[in-house]
NUDOFI-961921 format. One line per 10 residues: number of its first residue (from 1); for each residue x, y, z of C-alpha. Coordinates in Angstrom, 1 decimal. Example, Ala and Ser with C-alpha at 12.3 -4.5 7.8 and 13.67 -1.06 7.14 Angstrom:
<atoms>
1 = 12.3:-4.5:7.8; 13.7:-1.1:7.1 $
</atoms>
This chain:
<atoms>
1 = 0.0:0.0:0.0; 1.5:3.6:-0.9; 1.8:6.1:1.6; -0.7:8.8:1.6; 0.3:12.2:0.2; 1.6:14.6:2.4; -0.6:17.6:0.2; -4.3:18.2:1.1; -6.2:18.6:-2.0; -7.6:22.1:-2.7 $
11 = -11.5:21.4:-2.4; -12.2:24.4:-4.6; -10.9:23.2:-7.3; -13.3:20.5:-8.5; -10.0:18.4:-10.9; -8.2:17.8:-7.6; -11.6:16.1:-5.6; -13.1:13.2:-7.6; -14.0:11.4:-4.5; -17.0:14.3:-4.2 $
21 = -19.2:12.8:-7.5; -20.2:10.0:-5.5; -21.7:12.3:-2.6; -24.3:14.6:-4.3; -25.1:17.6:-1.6; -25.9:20.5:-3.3; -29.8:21.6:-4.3; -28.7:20.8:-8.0; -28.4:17.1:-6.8; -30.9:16.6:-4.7 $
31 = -33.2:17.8:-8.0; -31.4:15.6:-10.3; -32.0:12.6:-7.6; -35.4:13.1:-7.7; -35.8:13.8:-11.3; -34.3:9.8:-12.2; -37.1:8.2:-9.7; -40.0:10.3:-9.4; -39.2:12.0:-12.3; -43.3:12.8:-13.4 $
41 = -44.7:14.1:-9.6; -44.5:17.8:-9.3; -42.4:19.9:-7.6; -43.4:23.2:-7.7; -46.5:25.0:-8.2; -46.9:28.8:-9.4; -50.8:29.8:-9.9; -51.6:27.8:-12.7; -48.5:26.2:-13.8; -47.0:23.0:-12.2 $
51 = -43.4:21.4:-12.5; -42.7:18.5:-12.8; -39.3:17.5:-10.9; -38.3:16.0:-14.7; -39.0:19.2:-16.4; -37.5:21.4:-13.9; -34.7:19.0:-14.2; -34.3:19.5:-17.3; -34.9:23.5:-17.4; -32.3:23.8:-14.5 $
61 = -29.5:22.2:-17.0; -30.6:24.1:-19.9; -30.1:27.1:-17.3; -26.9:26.4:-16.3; -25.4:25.0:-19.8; -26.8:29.0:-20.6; -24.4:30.1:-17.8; -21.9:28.2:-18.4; -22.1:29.4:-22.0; -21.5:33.1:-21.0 $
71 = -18.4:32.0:-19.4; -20.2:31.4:-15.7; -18.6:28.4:-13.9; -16.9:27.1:-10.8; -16.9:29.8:-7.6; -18.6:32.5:-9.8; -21.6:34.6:-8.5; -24.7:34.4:-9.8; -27.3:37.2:-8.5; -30.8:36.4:-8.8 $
81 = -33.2:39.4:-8.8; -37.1:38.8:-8.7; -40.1:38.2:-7.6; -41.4:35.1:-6.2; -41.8:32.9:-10.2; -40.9:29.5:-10.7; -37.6:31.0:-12.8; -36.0:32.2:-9.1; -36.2:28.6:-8.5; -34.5:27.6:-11.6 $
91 = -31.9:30.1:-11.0; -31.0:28.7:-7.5; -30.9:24.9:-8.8; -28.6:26.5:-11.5; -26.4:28.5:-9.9; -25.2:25.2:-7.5; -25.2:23.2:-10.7; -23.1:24.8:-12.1; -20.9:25.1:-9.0; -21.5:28.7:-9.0 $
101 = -22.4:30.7:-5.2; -25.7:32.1:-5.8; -27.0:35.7:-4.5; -30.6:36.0:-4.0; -31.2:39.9:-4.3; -34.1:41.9:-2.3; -36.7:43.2:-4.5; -37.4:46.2:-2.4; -34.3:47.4:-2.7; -33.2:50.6:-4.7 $
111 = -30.8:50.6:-7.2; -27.9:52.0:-5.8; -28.3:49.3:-3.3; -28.2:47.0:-5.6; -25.0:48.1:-7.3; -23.3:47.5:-3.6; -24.9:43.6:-3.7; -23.5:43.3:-7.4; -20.3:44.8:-6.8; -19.8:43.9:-3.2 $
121 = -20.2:39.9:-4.3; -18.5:40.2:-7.6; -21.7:38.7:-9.2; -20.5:37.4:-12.7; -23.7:37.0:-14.1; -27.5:38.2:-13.2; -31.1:36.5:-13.4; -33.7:39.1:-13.2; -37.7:39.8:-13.8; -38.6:41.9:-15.9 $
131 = -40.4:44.4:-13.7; -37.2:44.9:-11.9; -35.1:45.1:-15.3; -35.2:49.0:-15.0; -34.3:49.6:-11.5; -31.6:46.4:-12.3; -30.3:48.6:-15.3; -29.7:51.9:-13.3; -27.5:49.3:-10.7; -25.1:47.9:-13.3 $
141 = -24.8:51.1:-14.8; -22.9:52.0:-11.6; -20.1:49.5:-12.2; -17.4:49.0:-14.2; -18.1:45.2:-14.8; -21.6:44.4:-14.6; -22.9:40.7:-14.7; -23.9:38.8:-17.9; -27.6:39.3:-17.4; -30.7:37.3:-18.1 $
151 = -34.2:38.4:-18.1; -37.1:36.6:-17.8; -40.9:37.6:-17.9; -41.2:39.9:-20.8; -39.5:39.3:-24.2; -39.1:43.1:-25.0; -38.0:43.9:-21.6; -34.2:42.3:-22.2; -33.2:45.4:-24.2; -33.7:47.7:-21.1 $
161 = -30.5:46.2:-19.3; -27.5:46.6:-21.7; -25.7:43.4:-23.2; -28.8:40.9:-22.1; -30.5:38.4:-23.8; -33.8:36.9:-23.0; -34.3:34.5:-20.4; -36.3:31.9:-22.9; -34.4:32.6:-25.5; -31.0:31.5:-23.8 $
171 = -32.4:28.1:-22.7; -34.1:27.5:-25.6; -30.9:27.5:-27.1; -29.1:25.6:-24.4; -28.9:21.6:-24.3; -30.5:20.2:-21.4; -27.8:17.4:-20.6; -25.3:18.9:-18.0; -21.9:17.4:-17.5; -21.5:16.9:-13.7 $
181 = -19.9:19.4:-12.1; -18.1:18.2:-8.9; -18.6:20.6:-5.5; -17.6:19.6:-2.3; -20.2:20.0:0.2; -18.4:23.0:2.4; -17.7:25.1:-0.4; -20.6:28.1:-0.5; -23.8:28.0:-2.2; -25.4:31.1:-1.6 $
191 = -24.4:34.6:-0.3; -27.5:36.3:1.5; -26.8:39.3:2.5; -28.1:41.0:6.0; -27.6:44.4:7.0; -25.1:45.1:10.0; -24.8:47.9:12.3; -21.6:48.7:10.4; -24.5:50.5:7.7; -23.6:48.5:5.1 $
201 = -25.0:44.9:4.3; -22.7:41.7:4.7; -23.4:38.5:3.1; -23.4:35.4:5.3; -21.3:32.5:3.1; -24.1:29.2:3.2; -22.0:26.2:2.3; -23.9:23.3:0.6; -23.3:21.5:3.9; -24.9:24.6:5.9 $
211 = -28.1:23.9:4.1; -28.4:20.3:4.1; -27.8:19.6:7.6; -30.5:22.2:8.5; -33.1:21.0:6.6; -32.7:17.5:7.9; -32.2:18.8:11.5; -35.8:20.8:11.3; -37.2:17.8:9.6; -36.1:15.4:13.2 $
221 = -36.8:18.8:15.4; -40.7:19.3:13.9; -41.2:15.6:13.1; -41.8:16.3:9.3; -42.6:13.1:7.5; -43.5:12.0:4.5; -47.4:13.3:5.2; -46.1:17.0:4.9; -45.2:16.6:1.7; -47.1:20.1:0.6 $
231 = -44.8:23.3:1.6; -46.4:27.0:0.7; -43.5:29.3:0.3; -45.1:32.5:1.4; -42.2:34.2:2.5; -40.3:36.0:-0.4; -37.5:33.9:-1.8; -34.5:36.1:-1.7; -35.4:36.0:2.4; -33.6:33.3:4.7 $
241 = -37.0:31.7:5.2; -37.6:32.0:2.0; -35.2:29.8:0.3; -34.3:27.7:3.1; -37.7:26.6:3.6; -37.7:25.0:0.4; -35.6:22.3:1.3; -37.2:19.7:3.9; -39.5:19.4:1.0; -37.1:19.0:-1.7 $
251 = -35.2:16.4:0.1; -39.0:14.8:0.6; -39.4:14.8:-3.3; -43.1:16.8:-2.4; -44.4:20.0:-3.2; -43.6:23.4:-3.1; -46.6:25.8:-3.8; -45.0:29.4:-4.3; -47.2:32.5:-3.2; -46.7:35.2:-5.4 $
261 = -45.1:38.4:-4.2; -47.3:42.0:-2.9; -49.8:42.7:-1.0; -50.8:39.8:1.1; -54.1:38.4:0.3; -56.0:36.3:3.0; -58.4:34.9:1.0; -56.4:34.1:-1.7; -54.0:32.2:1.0; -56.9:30.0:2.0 $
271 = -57.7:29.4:-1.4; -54.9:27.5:-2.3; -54.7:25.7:1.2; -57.6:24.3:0.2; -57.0:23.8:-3.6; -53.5:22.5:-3.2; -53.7:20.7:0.4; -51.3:22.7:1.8; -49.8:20.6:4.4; -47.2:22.7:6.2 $
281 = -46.6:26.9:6.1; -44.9:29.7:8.0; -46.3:33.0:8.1; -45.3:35.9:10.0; -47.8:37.2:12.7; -49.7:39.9:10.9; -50.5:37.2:7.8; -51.6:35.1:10.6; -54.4:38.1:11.8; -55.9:38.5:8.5 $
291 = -56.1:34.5:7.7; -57.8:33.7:11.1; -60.1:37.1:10.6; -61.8:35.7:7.2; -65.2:35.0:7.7; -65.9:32.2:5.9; -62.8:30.3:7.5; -64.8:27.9:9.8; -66.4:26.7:7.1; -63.3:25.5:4.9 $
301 = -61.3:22.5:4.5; -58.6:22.7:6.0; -58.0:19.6:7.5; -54.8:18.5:5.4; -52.8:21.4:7.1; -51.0:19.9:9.7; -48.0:22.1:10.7; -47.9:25.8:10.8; -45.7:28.1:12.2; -44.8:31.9:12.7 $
311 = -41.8:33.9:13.8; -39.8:37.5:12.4; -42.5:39.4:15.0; -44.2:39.2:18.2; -47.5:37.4:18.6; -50.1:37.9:21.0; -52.0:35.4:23.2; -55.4:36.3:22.0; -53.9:35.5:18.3; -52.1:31.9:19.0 $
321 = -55.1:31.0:20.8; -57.1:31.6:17.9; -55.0:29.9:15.5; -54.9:26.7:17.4; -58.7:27.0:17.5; -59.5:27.7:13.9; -56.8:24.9:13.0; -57.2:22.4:15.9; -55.7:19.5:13.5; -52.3:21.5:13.1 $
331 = -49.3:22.1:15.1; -48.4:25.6:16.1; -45.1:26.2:16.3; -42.9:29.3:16.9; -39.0:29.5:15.0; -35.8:31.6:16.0; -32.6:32.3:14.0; -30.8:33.9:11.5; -29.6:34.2:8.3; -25.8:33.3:9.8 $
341 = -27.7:30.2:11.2; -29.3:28.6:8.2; -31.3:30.2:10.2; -33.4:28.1:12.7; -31.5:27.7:16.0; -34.6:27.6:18.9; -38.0:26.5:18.1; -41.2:26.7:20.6; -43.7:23.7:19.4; -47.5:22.7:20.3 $
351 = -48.8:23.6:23.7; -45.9:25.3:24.5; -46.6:28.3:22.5; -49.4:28.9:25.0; -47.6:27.3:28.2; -44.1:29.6:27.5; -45.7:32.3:25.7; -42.9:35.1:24.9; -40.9:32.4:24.8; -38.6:31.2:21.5 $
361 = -38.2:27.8:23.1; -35.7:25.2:23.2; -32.5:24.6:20.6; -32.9:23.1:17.3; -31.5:19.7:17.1; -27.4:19.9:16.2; -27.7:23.4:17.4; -25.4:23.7:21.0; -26.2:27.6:23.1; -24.6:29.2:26.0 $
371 = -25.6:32.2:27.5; -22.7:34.6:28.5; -21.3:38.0:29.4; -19.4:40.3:27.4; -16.1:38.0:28.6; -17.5:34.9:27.5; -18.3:33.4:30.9; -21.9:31.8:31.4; -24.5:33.8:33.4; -27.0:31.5:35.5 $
381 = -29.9:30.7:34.3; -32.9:34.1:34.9; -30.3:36.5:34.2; -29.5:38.0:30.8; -26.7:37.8:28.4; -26.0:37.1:25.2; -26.9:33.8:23.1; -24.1:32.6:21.1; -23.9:29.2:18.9; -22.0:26.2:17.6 $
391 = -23.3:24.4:15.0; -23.0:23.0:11.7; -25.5:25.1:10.3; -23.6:28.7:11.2; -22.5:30.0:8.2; -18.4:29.8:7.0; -18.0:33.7:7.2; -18.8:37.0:5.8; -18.2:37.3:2.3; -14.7:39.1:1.7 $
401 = -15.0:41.0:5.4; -12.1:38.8:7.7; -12.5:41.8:10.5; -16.3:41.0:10.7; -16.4:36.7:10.7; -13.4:37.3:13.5; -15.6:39.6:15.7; -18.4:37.3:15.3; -17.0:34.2:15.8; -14.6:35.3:18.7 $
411 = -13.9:32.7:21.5; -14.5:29.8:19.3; -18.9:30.8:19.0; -21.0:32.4:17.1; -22.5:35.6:18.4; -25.7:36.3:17.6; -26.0:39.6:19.4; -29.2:38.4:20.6; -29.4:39.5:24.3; -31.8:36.4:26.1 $
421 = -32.5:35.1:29.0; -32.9:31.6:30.2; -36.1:30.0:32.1; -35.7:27.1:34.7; -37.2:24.3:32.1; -34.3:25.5:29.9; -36.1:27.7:27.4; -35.1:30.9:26.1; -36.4:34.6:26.5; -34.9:37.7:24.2 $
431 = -34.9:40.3:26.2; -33.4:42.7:23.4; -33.2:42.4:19.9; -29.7:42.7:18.0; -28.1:46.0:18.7; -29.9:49.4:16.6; -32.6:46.6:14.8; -36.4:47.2:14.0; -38.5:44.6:12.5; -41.5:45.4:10.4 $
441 = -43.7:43.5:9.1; -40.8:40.7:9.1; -38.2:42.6:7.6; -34.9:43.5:9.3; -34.3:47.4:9.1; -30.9:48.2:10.8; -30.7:51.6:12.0; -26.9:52.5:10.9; -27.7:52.1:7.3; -30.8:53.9:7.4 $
451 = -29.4:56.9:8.9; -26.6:57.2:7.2; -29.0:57.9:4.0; -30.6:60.6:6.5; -27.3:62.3:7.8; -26.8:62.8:4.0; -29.4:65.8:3.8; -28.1:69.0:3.5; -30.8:69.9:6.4; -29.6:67.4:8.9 $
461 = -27.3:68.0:11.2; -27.8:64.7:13.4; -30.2:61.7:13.4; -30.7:58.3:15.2; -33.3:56.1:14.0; -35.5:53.7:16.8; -38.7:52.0:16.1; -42.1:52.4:16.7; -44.9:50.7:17.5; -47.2:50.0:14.3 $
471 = -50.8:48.1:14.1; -49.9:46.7:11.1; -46.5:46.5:10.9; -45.6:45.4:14.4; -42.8:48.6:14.0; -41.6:51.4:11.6; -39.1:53.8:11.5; -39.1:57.0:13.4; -36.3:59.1:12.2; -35.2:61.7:15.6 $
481 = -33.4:64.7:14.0; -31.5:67.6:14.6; -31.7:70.1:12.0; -28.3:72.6:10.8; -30.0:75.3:11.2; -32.5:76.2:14.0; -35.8:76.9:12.4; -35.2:75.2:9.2; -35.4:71.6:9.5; -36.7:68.8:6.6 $
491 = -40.2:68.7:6.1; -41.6:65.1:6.0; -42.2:65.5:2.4; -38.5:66.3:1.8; -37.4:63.9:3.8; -39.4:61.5:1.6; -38.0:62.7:-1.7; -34.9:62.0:0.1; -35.4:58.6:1.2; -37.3:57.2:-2.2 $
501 = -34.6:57.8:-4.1; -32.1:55.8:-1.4; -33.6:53.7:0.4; -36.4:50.4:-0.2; -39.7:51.4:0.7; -40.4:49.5:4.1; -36.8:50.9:5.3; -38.2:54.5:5.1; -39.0:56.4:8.3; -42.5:56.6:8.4 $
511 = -42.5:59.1:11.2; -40.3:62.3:12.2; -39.4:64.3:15.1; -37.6:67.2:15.3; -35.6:67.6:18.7; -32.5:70.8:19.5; -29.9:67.6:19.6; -29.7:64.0:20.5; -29.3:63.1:24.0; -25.6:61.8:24.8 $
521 = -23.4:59.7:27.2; -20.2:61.0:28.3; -18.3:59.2:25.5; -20.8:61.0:23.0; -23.0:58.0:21.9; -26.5:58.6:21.6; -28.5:57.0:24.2; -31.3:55.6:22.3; -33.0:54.7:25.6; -33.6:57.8:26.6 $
531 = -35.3:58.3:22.8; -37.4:55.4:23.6; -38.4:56.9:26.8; -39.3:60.0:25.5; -41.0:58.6:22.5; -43.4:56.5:25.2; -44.0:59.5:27.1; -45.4:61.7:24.6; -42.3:64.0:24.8; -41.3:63.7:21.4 $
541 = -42.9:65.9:19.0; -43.9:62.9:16.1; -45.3:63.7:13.0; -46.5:61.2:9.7; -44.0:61.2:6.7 $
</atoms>
């Protein structure tokens, strides 16, 4: 027998690791696998149209052989910009097919925050919808490089974005027999990108492995099995919950019924629970109001949905109790996380939502937790610290930011910057969210990057940004300002015109108040719980934008 050799092969360069064809991780696999046996059941659902797993199959290739084509390959970026359609999923399948790192790109973003995805990522090619083709254009046109681009939805709308060719066209074009491409399992498959107090967005690095060990550890956590077989992707798919939601199902070989993107219709959403026995769906807590608030819902069928959850926002008593009354058949569960994390790490299940209400539960399985202080030592249990992670399903870093993944992952853990406490039975409180956060209507809106748009004005000579409380919404922005010059601050509507042009809608400020100057600690940060205070005492003088 020869000695082994004393050099580790590279595993990003897919010549040097033939031993990985035989393992099959990625999403393009798991596809491929179900296309050869089960090749004519469908696999995803948009309104009218169904896939089967043999034509998606077969779409996916033509896809990637399109990439590969435009000279796309091996550790390239591929950003994928659109609305919930089927052709997002396509473009995810393809990107890891082609063992490219895919980038799922908000929607609601503006274009210059766009550009910073596309150039920050190094994307080396683009899939996007046609109704976002314009607002894509203006973003290239910012760099010096911009992606090959594909778009998909409207024949004539390819000659808005310089250089593209039309979607159909391409794989129409395209043979759709892929040669294998061979990706280990721990090299990235997506990017997603989640704003940080720093202002600017970082993208957490997914590997393949990431991914797959999450789904199968929710599947054992929840107790999916082959009766939840019917997943409604509600949640937008360049989201975390989103795309990652996908998966228990596709490793199932069920079906995924996509909900288009907008305004949130609760009869609709009933609709297709019924038409396509939904059998599992997560919503955030405001979908969950309207669904329960239909009047006709007691009258429905219903009785194939047998796991539902919620999560991104608080939920009330009076609210879970109604959902486990108008769906007595299902299980109610409650997940935690983030996008760093795959991104369950604690779930709250069944009776427990109700028993430990407020609560985010207990760790995911193949998720370990401490609770510590700002030296890493462990607090006892009722006090608070922060919750920090090891597990197989935390991301490999930040994409080209060392400083960051080193901060993050300091003493060996992953810090969330979740600040939590920790009930006698062993489940888990947050007491704070992460540092300068608001969450509305799901969405993460991170203070630092919104007002750095707002100390942009020319009338500003100061702002911090906290939330506020919102019927809808569960929060919005209020923007606290100090203006240059006394007597001549923005008004709301030139704050507006500021912030359309900047910023995606739902990160906007919906309300203003003026104030001389920001209240300070010694060291001259501003102490945003004295703005809370104020704001919950009536002191601040809050207007509508």
């Amino acid at each position: 027998m020869s000695a082994p050799s004393a050099v580790t092969p590279d595993p990003r360069r897919p010549a040097e690791i033939p031993r990985m064809l035989g393992r099959g991780m990625t999403m393009g696999d798991q596809l491929a696998r179900h296309a050869r046996t089960i090749g004519d059941h469908p696999a995803f659902v948009f309104g009218t149209t169904v896939r089967t797993y043999r034509e998606l199959d077969a779409r996916v290739s033509r896809l990637a052989n399109a990439l590969r084509d435009r000279g796309v390959g091996h550790g390239d970026r591929i950003a994928v910009l659109g609305l919930n359609t089927l052709e997002v999923v396509e473009a995810f399948f393809a990107a890891t097919r082609v063992g490219g790192i895919c980038v799922p790109v908000n929607f609601r973003l503006a274009a210059g925050e766009i550009a910073y995805v596309l150039g920050d990522s190094g994307a080396a090619a683009a899939v996007v919808h046609a109704p976002l083709a314009e607002t894509y254009a203006q973003a290239a046109g910012e760099l010096t490089d911009p992606p090959v681009c594909l778009v998909y939805g409207d024949g004539d709308a390819a000659g808005s974005v310089p250089g593209a060719a039309d979607y159909e066209d391409a794989l129409g074009t395209a043979s759709p027999e892929f040669d294998e491409v061979r990706v280990d399992e721990h090299e990235p498959a997506f990017i997603m990108y989640t704003s940080g107090t720093t202002g600017k967005p970082k993208g957490a690095v997914l590997t393949h492995f990431n991914l797959v060990m999450h789904a199968f550890c929710n599947m054992a956590t929840v107790g999916i099995t082959g009766d939840d077989r019917v997943w409604m992707a509600a949640a937008p798919l360049f989201h975390i919950a989103g795309m990652s939601g996908l998966l228990p199902t596709l490793l199932m070989g069920g079906r995924t019924v996509l909900s288009p993107s907008g305004r949130f219709d609760p009869v609709a959403t009933l609709d297709t629970f019924e038409r396509e026995r939904v059998s599992s769906v997560f919503l955030v807590p405001a979908q969950w109001q309207a669904i329960v608030s239909v009047p006709d819902i007691d009258r429905r069928d219903l009785s194939q949905l047998r796991k539902i959850s919620w999560g991104a926002a608080p939920a009330s008593t009076t609210l879970l109790r109604t959902i486990m009354e108008k769906f007595p058949q299902a299980e109610l569960s409650t997940a935690f996380g983030q996008t760093e994390c795959s991104p369950i790490t604690t779930l709250l299940r069944g009776e427990d939502s109700l028993r430990k209400i407020g609560s985010v539960g207990t760790p995911m399985l193949g998720v370990e937790v401490r609770v510590v202080d700002d030296d890493m030592n462990d607090v006892p249990r009722g006090e608070v610290g922060e919750i920090v992670y090891r597990s197989p399903m935390v991301m490999k870093e930040y994409w080209n930011k060392p400083a960051e993944t080193a901060e993050v992952f300091r003493g060996g853990w992953f810090h969330s910057g979740d600040l939590v406490r920790q009930d006698e039975d062993g489940y888990f409180y947050v007491v704070d969210r992460k540092k300068d956060m608001i969450i509305s209507g799901g969405e993460n809106i991170y203070c630092a990057e919104v007002e750095d748009v707002l100390a942009g004005h020319p009338k500003i000579a100061e702002v911090a940004l906290i939330g506020m409380a919102d019927e809808k919404w569960g929060e919005t922005p209020l923007a606290v300002l100090a203006p240059r010059e006394d007597g001549d601050p923005p008004t709301a509507a030139e704050l507006e015109e500021w912030c359309t042009q900047r910023l995606a809608r739902y990160k906007r400020p919906r309300r203003l108040a003026v104030v001389p100057s920001l209240p300070r600690n010694p060291s001259g940060k501003v102490l945003k719980t004295t703005l809370r205070a104020e704001r919950d005492s009536g002191a601040l003088p809050i207007e509508s934008v």
